[in-house]
VEXMAR-385899 format. One line per field, with one value per residue (C-alpha): residue number from 0; y, x, z; chain. Coordinates in steps of 0.25 Angstrom, whole numbers. Each point is the difference from the previous one (the first is absolute). Layout:
N
seq <- NUM;... .
v <- Y;... .
u <- X;... .
w <- Z;... .
mol <- A;... .
//
This chain:
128
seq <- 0;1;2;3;4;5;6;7;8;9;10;11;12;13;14;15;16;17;18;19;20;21;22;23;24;25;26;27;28;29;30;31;32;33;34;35;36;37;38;39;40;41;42;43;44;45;46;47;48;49;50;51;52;53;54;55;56;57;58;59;60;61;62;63;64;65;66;67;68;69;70;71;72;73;74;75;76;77;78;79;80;81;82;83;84;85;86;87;88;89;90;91;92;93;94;95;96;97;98;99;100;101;102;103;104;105;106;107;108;109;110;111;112;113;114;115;116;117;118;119;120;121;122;123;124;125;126;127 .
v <- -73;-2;-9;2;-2;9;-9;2;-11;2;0;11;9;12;-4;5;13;4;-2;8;14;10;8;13;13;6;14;11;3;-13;1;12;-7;-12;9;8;-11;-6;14;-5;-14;-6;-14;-3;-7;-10;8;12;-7;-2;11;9;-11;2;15;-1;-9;-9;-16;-1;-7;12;8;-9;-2;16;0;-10;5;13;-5;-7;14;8;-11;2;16;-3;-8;10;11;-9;-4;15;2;-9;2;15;-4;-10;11;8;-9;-4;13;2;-11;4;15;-10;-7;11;8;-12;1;16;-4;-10;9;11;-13;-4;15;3;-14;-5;-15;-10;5;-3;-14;0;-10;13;8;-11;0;14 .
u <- -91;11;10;14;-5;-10;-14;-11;1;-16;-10;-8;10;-5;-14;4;6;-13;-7;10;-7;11;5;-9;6;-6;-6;6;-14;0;15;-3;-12;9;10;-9;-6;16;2;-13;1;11;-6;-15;-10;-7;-12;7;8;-12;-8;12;1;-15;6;9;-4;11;1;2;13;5;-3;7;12;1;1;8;12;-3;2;12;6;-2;9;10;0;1;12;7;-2;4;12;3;0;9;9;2;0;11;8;-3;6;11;5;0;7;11;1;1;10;7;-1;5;11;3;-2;11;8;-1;1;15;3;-3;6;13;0;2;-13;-7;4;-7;-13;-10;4;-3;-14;2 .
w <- -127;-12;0;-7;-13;0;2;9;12;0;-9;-3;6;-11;7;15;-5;-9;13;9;2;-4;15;0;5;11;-3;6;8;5;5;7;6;4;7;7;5;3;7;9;4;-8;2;-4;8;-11;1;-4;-11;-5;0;-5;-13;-3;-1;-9;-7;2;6;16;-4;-8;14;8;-9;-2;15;2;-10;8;12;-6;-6;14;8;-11;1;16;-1;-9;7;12;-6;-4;17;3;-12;6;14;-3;-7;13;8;-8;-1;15;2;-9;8;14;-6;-6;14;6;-6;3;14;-1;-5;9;13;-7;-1;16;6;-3;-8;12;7;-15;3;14;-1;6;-12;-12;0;-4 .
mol <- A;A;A;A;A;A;A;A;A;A;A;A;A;A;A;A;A;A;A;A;A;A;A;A;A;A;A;A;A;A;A;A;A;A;A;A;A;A;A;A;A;A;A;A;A;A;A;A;A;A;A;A;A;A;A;A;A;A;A;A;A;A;A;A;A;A;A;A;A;A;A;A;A;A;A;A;A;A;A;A;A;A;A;A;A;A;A;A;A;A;A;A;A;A;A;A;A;A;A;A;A;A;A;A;A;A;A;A;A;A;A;A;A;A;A;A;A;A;A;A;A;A;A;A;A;A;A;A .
//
């Protein structure tokens, strides 16, 4: 960590980065494996964790990570193709609502144009 002026709060700070494994790429073979296997089971049995990091040649944390974020992404695709849905059946709706009230009005319309104005006033007609 660096403070305001700039100097490490911990000794040998330049130590822990040497030591710090720079994040590897995974290969576009191994990729394609992980997602096939995604497309199987989209969560690993330990067992399985294992055995498919042994083939790729990867850490059983890397699987479980990869699977994990994967996981992570599907549920956010869900939700915004949920989302989408109820966008477009809201719109639905709104607009339906807008030709009721917009027909509802016609329909007052032609009730003030068939009865005289005091019978609008009578209480079995306001509901209308």
């Amino acid at each position: 960590m660096i403070d305001e002026a700039g100097d490490d709060f911990y000794a040998g700070g330049d130590e822990c980065a040497q030591n710090v494994e720079k994040k590897r790429r995974l290969t576009f073979d191994q990729v394609r494996s992980l997602e096939r296997n995604f497309g199987l089971e989209n969560k690993l049995e330990p067992e399985r964790k294992l055995q498919l990091a042994k083939e790729l040649g990867l850490q059983p944390r890397q699987v479980a990570v990869w699977f994990q974020n994967r996981r992570a992404r599907c549920k956010t695709k869900q939700l915004e193709r949920d989302y989408e849905v109820l966008i477009l059946d809201y719109n639905r709706l709104k607009s339906e609502l807008q030709a009721v009230i917009e027909e509802k009005k016609e329909l007052k319309a032609k009730v003030k144009n068939i009865h005289p104005t005091s019978e609008l006033n009578d209480p079995k007609l306001q509901c209308i």
